[in-house]
mmCIF file of the N, C-alpha and C atoms, coordinates in Angstrom:
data_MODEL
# 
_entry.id   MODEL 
# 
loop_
_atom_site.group_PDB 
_atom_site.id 
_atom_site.type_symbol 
_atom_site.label_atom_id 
_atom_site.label_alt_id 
_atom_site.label_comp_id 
_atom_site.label_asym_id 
_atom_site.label_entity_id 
_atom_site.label_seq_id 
_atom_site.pdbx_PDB_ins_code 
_atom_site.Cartn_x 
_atom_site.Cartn_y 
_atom_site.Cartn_z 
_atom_site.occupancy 
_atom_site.B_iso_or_equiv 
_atom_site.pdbx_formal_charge 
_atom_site.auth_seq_id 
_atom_site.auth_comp_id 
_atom_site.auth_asym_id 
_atom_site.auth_atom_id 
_atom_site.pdbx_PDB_model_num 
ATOM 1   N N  . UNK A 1 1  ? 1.127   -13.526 35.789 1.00 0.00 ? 1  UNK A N  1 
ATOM 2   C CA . UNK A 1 1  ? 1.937   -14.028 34.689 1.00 0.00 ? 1  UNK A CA 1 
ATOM 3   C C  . UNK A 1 1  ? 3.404   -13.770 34.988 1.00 0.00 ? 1  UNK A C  1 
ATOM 4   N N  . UNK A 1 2  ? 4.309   -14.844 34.875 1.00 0.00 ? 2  UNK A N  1 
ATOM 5   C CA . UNK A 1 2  ? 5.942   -14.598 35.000 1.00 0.00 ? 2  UNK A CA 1 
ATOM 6   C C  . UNK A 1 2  ? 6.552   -13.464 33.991 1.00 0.00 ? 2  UNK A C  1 
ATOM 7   N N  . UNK A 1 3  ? 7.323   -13.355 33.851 1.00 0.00 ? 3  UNK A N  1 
ATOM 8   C CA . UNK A 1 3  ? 8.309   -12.128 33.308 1.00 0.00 ? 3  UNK A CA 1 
ATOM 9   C C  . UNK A 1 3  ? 8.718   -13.164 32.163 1.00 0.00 ? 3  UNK A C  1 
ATOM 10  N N  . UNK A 1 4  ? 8.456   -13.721 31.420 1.00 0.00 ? 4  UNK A N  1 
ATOM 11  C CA . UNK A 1 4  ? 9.038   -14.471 30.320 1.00 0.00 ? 4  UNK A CA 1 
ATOM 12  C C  . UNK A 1 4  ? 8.735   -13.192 28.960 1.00 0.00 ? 4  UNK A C  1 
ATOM 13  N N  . UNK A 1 5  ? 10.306  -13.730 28.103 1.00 0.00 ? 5  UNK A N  1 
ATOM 14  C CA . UNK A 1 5  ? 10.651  -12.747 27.619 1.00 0.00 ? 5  UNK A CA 1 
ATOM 15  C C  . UNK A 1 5  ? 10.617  -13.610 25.880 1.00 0.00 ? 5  UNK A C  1 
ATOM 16  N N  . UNK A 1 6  ? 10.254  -12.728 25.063 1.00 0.00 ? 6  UNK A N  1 
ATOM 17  C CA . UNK A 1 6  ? 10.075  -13.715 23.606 1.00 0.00 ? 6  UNK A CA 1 
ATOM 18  C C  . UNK A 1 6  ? 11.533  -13.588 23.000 1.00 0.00 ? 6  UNK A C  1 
ATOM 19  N N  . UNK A 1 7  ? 12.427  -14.404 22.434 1.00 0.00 ? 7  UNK A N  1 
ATOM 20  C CA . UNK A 1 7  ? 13.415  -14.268 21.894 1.00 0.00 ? 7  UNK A CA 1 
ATOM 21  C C  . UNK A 1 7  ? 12.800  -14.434 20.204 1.00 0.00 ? 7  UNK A C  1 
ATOM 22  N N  . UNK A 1 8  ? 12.166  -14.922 20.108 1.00 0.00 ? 8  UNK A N  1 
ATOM 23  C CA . UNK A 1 8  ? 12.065  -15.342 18.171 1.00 0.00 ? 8  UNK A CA 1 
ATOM 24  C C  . UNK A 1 8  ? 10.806  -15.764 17.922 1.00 0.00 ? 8  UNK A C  1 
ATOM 25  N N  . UNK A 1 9  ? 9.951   -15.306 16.747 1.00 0.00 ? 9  UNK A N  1 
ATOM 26  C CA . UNK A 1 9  ? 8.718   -15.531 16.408 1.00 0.00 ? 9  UNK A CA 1 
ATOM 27  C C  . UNK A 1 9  ? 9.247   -16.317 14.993 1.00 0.00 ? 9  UNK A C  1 
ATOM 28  N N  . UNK A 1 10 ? 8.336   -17.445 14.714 1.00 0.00 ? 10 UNK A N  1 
ATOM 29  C CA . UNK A 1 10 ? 8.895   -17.797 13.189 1.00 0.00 ? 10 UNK A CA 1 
ATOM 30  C C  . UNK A 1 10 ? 7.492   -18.091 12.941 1.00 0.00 ? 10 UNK A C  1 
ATOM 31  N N  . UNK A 1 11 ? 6.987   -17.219 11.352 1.00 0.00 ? 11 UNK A N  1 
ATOM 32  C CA . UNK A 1 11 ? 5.935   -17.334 11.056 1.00 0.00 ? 11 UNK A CA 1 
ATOM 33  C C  . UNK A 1 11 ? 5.484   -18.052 9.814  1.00 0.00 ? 11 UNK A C  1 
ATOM 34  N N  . UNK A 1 12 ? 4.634   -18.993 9.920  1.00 0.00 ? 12 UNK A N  1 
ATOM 35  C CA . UNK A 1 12 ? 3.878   -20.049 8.795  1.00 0.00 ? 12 UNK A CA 1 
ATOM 36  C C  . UNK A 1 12 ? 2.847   -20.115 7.873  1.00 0.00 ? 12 UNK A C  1 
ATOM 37  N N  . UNK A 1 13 ? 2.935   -20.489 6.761  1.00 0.00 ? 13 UNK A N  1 
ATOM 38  C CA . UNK A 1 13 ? 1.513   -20.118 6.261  1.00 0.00 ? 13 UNK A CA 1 
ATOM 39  C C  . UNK A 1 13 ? 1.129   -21.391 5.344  1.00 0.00 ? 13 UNK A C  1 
ATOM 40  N N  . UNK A 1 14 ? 0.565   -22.090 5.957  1.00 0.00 ? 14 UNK A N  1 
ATOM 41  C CA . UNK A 1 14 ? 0.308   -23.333 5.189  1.00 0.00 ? 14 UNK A CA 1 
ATOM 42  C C  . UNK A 1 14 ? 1.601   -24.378 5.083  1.00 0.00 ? 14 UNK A C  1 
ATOM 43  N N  . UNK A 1 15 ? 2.506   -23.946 6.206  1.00 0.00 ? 15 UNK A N  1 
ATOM 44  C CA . UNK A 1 15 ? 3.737   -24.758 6.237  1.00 0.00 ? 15 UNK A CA 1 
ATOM 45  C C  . UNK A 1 15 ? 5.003   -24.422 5.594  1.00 0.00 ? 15 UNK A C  1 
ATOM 46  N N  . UNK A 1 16 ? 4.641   -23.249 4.751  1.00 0.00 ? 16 UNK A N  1 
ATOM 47  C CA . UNK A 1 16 ? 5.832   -22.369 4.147  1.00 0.00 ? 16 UNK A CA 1 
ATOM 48  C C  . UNK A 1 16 ? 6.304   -21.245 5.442  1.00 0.00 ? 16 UNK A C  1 
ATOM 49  N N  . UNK A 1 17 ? 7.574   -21.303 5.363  1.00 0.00 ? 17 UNK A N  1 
ATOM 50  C CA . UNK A 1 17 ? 7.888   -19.994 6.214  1.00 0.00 ? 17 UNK A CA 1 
ATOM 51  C C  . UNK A 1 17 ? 8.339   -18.644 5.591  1.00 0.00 ? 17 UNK A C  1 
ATOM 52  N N  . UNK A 1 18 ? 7.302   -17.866 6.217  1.00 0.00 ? 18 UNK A N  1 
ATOM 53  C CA . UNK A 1 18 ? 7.089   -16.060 5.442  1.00 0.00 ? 18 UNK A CA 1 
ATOM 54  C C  . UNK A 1 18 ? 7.631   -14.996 6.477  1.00 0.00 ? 18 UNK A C  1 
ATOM 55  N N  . UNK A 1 19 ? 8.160   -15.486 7.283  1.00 0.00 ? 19 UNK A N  1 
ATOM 56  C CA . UNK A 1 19 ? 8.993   -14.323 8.218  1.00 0.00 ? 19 UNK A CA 1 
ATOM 57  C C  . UNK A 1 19 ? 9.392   -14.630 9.297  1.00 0.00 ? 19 UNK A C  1 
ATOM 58  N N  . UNK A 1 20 ? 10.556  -14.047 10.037 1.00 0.00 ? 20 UNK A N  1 
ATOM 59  C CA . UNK A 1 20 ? 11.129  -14.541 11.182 1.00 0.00 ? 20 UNK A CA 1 
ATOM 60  C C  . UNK A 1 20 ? 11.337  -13.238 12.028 1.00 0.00 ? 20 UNK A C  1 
ATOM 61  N N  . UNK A 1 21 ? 10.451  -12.967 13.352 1.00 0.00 ? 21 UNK A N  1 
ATOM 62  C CA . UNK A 1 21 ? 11.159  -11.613 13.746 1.00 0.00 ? 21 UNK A CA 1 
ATOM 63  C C  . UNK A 1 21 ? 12.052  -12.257 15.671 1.00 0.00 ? 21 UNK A C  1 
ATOM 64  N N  . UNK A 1 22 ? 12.698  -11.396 15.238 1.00 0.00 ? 22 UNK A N  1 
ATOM 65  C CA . UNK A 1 22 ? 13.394  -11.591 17.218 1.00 0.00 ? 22 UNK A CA 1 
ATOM 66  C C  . UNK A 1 22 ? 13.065  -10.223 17.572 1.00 0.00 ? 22 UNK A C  1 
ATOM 67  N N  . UNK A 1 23 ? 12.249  -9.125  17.445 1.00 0.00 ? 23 UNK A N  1 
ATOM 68  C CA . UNK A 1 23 ? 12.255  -7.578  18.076 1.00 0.00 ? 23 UNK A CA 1 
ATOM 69  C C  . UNK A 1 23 ? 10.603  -7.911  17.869 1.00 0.00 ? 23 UNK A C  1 
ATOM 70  N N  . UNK A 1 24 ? 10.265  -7.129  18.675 1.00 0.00 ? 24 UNK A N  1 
ATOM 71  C CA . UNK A 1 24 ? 8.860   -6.090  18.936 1.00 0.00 ? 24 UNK A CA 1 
ATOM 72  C C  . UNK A 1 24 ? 8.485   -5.478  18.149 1.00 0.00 ? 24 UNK A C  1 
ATOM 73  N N  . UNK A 1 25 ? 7.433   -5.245  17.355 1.00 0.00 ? 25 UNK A N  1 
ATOM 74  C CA . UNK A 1 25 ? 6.470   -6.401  17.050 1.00 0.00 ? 25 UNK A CA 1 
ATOM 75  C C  . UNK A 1 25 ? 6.624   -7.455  16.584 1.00 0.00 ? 25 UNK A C  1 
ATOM 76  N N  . UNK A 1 26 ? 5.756   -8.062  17.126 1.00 0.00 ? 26 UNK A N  1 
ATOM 77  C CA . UNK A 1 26 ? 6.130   -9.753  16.408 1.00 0.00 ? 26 UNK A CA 1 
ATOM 78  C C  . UNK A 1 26 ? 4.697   -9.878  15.655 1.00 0.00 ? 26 UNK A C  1 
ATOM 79  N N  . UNK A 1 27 ? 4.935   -9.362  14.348 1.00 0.00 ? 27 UNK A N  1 
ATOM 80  C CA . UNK A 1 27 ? 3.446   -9.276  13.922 1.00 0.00 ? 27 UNK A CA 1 
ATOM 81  C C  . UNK A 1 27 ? 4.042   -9.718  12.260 1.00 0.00 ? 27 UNK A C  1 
ATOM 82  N N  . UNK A 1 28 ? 2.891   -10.051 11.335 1.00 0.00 ? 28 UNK A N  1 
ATOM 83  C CA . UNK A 1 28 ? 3.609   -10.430 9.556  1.00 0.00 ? 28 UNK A CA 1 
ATOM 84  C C  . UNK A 1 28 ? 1.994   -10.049 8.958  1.00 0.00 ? 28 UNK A C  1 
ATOM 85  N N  . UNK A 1 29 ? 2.453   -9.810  7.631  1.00 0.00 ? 29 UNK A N  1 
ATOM 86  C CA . UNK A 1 29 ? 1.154   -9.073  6.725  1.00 0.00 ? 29 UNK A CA 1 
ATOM 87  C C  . UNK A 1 29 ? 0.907   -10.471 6.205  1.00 0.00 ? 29 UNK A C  1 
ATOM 88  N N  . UNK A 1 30 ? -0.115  -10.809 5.754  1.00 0.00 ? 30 UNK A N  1 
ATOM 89  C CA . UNK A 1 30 ? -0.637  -11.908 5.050  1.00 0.00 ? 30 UNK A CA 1 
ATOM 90  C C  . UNK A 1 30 ? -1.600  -11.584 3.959  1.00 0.00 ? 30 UNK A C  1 
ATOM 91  N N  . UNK A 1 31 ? -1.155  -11.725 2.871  1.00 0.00 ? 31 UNK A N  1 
ATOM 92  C CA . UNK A 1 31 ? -1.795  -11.740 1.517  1.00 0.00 ? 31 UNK A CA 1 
ATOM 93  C C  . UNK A 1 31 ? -3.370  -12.312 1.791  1.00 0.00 ? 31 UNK A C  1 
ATOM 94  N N  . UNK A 1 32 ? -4.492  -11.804 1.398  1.00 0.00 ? 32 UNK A N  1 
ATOM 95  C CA . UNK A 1 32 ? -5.774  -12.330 0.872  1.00 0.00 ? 32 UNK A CA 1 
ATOM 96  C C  . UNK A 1 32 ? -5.618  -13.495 -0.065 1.00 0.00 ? 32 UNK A C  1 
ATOM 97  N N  . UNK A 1 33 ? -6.051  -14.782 -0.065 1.00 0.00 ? 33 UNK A N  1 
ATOM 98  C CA . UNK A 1 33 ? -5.776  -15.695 -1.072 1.00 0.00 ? 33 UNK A CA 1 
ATOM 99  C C  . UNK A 1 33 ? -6.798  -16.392 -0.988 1.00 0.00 ? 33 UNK A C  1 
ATOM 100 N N  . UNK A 1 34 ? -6.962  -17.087 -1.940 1.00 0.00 ? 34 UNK A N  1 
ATOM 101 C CA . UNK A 1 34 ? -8.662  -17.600 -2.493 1.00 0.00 ? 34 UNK A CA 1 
ATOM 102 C C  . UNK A 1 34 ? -8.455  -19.098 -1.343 1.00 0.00 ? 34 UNK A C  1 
ATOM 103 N N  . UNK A 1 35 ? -9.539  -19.576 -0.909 1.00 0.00 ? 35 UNK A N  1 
ATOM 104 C CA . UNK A 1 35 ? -9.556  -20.820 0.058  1.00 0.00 ? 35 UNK A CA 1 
ATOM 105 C C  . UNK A 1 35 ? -9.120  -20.737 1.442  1.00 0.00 ? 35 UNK A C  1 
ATOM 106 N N  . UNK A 1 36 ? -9.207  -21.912 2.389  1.00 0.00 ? 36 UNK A N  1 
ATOM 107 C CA . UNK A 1 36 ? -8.580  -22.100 3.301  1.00 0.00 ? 36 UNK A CA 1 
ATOM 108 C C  . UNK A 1 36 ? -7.294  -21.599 3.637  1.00 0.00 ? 36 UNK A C  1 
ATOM 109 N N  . UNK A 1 37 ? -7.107  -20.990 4.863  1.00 0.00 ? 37 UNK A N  1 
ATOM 110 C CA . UNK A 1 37 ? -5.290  -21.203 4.978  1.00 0.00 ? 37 UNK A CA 1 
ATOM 111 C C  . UNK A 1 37 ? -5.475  -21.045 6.150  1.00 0.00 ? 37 UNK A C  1 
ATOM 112 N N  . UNK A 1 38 ? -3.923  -21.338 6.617  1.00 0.00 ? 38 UNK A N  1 
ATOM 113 C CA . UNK A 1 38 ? -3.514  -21.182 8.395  1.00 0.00 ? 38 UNK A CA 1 
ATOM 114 C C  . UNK A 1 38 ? -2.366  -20.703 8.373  1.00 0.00 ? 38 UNK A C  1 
ATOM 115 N N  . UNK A 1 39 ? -2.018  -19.905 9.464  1.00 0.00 ? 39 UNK A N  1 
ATOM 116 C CA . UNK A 1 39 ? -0.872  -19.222 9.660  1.00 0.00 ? 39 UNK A CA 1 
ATOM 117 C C  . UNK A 1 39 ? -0.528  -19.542 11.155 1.00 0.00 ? 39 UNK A C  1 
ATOM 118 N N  . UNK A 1 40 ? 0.885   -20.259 11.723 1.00 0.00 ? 40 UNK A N  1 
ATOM 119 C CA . UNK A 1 40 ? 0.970   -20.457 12.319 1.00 0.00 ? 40 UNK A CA 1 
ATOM 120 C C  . UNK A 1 40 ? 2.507   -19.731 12.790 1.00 0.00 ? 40 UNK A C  1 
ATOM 121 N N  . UNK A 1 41 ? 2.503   -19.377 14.527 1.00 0.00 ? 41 UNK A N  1 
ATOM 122 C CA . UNK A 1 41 ? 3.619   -18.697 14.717 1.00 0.00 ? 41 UNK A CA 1 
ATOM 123 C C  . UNK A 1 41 ? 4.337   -19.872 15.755 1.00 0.00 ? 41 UNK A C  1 
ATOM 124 N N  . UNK A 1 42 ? 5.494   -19.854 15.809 1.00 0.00 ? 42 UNK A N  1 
ATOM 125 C CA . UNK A 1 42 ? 6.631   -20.730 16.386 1.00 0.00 ? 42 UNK A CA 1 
ATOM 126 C C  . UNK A 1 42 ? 7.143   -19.602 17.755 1.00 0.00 ? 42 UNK A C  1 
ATOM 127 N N  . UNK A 1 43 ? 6.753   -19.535 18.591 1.00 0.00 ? 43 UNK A N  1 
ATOM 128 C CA . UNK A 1 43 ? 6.929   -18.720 19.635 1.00 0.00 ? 43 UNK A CA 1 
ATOM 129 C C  . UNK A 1 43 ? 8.070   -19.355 20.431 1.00 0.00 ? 43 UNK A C  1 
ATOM 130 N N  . UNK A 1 44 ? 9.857   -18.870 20.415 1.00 0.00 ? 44 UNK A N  1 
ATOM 131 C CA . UNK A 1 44 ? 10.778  -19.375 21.599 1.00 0.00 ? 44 UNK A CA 1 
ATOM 132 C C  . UNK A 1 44 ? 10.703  -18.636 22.543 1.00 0.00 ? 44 UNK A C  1 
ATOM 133 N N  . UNK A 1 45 ? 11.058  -18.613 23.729 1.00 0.00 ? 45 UNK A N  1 
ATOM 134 C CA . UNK A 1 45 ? 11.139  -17.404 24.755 1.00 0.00 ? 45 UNK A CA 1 
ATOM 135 C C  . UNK A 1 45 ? 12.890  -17.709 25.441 1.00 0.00 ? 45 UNK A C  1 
ATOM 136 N N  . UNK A 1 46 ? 13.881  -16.599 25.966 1.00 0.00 ? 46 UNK A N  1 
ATOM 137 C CA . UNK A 1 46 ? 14.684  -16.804 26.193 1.00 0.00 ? 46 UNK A CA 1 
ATOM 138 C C  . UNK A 1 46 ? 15.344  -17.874 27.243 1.00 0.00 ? 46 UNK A C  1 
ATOM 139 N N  . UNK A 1 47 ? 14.007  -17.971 28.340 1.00 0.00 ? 47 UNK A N  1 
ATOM 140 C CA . UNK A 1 47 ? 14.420  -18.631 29.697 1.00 0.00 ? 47 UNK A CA 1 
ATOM 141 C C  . UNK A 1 47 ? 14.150  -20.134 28.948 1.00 0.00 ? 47 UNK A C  1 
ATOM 142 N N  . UNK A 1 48 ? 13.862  -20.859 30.139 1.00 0.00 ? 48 UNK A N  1 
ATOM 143 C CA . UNK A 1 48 ? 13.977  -22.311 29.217 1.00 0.00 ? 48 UNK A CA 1 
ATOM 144 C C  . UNK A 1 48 ? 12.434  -23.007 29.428 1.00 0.00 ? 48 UNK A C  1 
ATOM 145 N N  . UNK A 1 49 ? 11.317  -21.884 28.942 1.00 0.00 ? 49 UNK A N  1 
ATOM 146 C CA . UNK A 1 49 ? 10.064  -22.109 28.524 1.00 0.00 ? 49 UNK A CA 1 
ATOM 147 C C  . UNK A 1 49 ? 10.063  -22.962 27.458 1.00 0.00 ? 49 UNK A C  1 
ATOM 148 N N  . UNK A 1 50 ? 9.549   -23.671 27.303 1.00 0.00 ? 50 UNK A N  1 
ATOM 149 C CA . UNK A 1 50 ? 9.433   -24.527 26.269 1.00 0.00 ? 50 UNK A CA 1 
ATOM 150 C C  . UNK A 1 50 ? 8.651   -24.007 24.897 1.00 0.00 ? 50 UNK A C  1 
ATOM 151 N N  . UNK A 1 51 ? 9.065   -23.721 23.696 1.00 0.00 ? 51 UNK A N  1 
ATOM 152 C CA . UNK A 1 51 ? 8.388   -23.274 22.400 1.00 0.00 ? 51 UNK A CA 1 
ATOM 153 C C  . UNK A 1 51 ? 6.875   -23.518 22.786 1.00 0.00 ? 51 UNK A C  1 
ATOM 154 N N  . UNK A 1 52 ? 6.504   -22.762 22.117 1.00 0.00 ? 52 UNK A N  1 
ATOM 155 C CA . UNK A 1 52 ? 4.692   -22.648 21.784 1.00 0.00 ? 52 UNK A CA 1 
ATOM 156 C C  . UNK A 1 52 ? 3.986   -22.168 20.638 1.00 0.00 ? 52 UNK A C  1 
ATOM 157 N N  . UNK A 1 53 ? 3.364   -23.071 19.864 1.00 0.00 ? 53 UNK A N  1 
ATOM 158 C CA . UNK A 1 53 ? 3.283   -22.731 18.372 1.00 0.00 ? 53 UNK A CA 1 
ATOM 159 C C  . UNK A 1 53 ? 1.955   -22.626 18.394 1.00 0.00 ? 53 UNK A C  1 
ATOM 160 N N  . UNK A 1 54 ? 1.587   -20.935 18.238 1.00 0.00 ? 54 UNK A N  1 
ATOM 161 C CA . UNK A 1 54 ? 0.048   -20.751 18.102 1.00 0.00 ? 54 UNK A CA 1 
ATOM 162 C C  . UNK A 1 54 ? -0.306  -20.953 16.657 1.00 0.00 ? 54 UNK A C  1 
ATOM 163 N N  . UNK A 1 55 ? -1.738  -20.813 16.502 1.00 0.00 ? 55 UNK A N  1 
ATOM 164 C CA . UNK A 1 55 ? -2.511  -21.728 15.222 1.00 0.00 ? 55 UNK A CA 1 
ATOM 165 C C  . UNK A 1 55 ? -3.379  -20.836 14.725 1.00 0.00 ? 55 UNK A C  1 
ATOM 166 N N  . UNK A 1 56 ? -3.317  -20.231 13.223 1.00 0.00 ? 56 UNK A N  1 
ATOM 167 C CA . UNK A 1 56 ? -4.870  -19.252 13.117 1.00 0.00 ? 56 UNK A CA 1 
ATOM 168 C C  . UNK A 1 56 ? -5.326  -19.801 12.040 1.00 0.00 ? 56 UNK A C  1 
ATOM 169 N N  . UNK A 1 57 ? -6.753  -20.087 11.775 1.00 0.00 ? 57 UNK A N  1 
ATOM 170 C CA . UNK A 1 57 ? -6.831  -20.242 10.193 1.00 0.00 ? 57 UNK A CA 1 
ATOM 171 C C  . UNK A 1 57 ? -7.425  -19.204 9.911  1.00 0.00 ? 57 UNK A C  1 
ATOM 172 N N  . UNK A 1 58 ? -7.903  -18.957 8.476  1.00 0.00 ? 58 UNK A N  1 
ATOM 173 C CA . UNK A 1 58 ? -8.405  -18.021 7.837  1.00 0.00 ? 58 UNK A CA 1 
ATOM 174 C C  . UNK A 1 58 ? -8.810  -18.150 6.854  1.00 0.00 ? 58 UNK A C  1 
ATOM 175 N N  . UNK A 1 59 ? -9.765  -17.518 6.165  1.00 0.00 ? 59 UNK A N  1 
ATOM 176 C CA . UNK A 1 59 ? -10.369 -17.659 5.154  1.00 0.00 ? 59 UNK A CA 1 
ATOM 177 C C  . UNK A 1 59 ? -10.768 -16.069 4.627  1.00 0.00 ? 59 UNK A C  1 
ATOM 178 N N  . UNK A 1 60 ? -10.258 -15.467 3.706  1.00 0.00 ? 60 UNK A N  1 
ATOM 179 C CA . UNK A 1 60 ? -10.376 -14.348 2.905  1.00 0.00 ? 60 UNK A CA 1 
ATOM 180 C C  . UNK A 1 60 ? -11.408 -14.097 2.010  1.00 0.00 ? 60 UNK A C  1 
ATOM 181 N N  . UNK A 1 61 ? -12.801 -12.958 2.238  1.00 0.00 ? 61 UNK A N  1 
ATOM 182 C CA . UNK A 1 61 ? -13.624 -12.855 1.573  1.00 0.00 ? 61 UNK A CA 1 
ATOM 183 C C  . UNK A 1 61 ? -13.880 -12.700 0.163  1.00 0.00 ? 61 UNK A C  1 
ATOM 184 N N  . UNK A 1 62 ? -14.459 -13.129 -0.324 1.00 0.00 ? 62 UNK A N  1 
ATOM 185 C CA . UNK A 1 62 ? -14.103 -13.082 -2.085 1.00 0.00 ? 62 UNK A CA 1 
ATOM 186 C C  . UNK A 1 62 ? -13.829 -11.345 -2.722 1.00 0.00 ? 62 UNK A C  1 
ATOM 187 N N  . UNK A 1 63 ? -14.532 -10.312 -2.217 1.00 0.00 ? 63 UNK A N  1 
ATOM 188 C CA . UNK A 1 63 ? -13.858 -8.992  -2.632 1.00 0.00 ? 63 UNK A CA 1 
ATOM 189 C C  . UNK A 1 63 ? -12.414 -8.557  -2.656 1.00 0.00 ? 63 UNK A C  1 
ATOM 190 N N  . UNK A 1 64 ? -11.645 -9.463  -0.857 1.00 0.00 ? 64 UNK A N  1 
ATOM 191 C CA . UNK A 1 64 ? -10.602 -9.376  -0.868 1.00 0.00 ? 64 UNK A CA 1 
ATOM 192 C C  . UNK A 1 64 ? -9.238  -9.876  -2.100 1.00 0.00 ? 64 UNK A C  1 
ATOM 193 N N  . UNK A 1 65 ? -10.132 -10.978 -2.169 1.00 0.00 ? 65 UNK A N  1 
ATOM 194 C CA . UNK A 1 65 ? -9.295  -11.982 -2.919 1.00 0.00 ? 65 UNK A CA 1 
ATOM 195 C C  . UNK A 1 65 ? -9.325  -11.503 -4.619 1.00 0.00 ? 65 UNK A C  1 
ATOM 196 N N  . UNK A 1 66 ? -10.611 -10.742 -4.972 1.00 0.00 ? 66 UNK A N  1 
ATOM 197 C CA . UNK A 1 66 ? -10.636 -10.257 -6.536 1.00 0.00 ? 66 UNK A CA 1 
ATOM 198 C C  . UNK A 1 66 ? -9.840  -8.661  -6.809 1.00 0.00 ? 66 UNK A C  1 
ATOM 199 N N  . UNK A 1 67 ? -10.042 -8.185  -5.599 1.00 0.00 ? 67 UNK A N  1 
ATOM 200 C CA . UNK A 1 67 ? -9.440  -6.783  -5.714 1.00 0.00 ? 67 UNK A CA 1 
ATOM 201 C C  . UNK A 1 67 ? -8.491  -6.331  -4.263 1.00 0.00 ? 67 UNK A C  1 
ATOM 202 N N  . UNK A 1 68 ? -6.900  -6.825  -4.095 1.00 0.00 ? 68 UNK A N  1 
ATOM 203 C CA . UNK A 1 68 ? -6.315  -7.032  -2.954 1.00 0.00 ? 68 UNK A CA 1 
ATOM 204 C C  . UNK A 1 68 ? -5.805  -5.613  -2.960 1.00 0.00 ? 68 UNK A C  1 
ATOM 205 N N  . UNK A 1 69 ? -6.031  -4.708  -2.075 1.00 0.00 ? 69 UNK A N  1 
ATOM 206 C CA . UNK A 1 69 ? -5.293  -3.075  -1.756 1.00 0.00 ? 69 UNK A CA 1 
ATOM 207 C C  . UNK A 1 69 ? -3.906  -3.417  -1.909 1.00 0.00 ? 69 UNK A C  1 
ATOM 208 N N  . UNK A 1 70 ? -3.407  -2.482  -2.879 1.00 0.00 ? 70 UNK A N  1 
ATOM 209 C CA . UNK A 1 70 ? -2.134  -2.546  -2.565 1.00 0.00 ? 70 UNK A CA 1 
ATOM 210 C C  . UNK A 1 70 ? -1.394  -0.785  -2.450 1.00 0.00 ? 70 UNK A C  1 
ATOM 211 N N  . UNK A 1 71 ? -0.182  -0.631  -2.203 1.00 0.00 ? 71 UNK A N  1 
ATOM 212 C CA . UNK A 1 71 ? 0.004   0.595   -2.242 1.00 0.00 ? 71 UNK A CA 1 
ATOM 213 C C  . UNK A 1 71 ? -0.339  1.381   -0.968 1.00 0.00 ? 71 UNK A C  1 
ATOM 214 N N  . UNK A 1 72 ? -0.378  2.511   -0.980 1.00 0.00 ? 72 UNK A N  1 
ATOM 215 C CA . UNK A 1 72 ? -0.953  3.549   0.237  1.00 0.00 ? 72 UNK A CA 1 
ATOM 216 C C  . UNK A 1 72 ? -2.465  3.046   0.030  1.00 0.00 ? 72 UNK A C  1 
ATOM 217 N N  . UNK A 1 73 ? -3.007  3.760   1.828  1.00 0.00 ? 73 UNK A N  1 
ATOM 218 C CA . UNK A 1 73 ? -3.832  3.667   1.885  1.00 0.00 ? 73 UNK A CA 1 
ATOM 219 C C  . UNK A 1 73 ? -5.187  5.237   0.711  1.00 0.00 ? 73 UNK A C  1 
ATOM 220 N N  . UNK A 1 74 ? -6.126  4.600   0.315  1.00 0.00 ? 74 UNK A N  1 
ATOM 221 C CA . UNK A 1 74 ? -6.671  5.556   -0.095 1.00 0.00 ? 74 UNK A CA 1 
ATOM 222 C C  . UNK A 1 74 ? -7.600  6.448   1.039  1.00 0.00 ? 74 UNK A C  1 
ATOM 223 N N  . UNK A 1 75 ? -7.260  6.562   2.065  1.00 0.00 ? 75 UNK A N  1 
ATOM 224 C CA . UNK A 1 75 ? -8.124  7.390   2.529  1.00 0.00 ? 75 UNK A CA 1 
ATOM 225 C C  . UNK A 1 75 ? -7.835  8.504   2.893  1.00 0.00 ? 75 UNK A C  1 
ATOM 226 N N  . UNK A 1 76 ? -8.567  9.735   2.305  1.00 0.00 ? 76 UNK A N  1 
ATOM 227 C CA . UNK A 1 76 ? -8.597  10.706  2.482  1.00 0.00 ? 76 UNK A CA 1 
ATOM 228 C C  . UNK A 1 76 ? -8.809  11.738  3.643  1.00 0.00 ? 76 UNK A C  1 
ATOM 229 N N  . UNK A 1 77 ? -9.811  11.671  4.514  1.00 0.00 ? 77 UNK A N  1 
ATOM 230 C CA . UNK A 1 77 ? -10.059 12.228  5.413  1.00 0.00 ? 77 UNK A CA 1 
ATOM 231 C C  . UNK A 1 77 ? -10.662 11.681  6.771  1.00 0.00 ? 77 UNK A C  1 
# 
């Protein structure tokens, strides 16, 4: 694999945009939501690689979606 370097992640969720990172990690939290969805990332890299827009869908289990964690984690030990 070449030395290509990521300059900017721009991240999608059903075509809305929910975050933009240029640093390490290039990672975004995504809400549990009832139905279909896709989250898609807009990958530039600095050299003159051409963009690459990866594709995820997802689908969130109904426990997730009735009771979504929020807050710290509860685990204890």
């Amino acid at each position: 694999m070449t030395g290509r370097q990521i300059r900017r992640v721009v991240f999608r969720l059903d075509g809305r945009r929910i975050a933009s990172r240029s640093g390490s990690p290039f990672r975004v939290w995504v809400q549990a939501l009832a139905g279909r969805h896709e989250v898609t990332a807009r990958v530039t890299f600095k050299d003159a690689t051409r963009a690459k827009t990866l594709r995820l869908g997802y689908r969130a289990c109904a426990a997730a979606v009735r009771h979504p964690r929020t807050g710290p984690s509860q685990f204890t030990g």
